[in-house]
N, C-alpha and C positions, 0 to 999 in steps of 0.2 A: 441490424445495428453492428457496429464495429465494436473488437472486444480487443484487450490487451492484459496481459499480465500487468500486475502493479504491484506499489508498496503502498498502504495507509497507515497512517498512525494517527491516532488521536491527539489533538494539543488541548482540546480544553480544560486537562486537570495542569498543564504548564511544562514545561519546555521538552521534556520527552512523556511518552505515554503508552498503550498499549497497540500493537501495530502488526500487520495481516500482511501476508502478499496473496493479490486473490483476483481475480478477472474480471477487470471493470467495465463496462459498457459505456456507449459516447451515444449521444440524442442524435438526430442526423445533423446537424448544425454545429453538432461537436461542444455545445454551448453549459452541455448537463453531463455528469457522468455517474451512473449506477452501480452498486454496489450495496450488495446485503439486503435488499430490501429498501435501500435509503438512496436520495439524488443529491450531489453536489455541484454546485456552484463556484466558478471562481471569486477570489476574492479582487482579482485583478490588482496585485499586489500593495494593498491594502492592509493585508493581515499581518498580524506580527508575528512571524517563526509559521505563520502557516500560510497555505495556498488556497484551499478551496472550506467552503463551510458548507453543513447539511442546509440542507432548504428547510424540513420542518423544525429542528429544534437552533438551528444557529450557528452551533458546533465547529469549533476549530478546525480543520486537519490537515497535516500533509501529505501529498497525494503526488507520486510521481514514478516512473519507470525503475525497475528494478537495476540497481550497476552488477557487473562481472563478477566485482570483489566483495561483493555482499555487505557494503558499508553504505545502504540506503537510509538510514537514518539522517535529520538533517544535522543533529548530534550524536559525538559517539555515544555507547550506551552499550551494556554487556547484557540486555536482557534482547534476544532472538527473536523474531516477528513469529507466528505462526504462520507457517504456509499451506493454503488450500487444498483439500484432496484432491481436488479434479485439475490442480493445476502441479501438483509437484513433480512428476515425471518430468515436463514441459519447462518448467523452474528451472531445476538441478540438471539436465540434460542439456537443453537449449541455451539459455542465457545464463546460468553459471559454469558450464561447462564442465560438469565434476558427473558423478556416478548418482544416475537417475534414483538409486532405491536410498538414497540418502536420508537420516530421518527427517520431519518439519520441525520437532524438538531438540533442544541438546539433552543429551542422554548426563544422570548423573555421572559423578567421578567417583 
């Protein structure tokens, strides 16, 4: 199966939500994408402020390629996605272009 880095964020609690960057897999028809354990669906823009829902509970989400400028939210929002272990070198290195040992948390102040 084909796999890509992503952004998820949940919308079913409303307009922004908790949100992951993490390696989504595609069905070979490209028609499902996996993640966590869970298959998503497009909503084939249907959805309001979101893209894709889970297959078994219904579930809102936004689901899309991570940008350069780390503003993949589809709202701005000062709370940070969690990024993947097995995918943050790969994150911060590749597609943000910044210094691989970067942390997935903001550190306090």
């Amino acid at each position: 199966m084909k796999s890509r880095i992503m952004y998820i964020e949940a919308k079913s609690g409303g307009l922004t939500g908790p949100a992951r960057i993490g390696r989504v897999t595609f069905s070979k028809s490209g028609a499902t994408l996996y993640y966590g354990g869970k298959s998503f669906r497009s909503l084939k823009g249907s959805g309001f402020k979101s893209n894709y829902f889970e297959v078994e509970t219904g579930d809102h989400y936004w689901i899309s390629g991570p940008r350069k400028d780390g503003k993949d939210a589809l709202y701005a929002t000062h709370i940070q996605p969690v990024i993947d272990d097995d995918v943050r070198v790969e994150y911060w290195s590749t597609l943000r272009g910044a210094n691989a040992s970067r942390p997935s948390e903001p550190q306090p102040v």
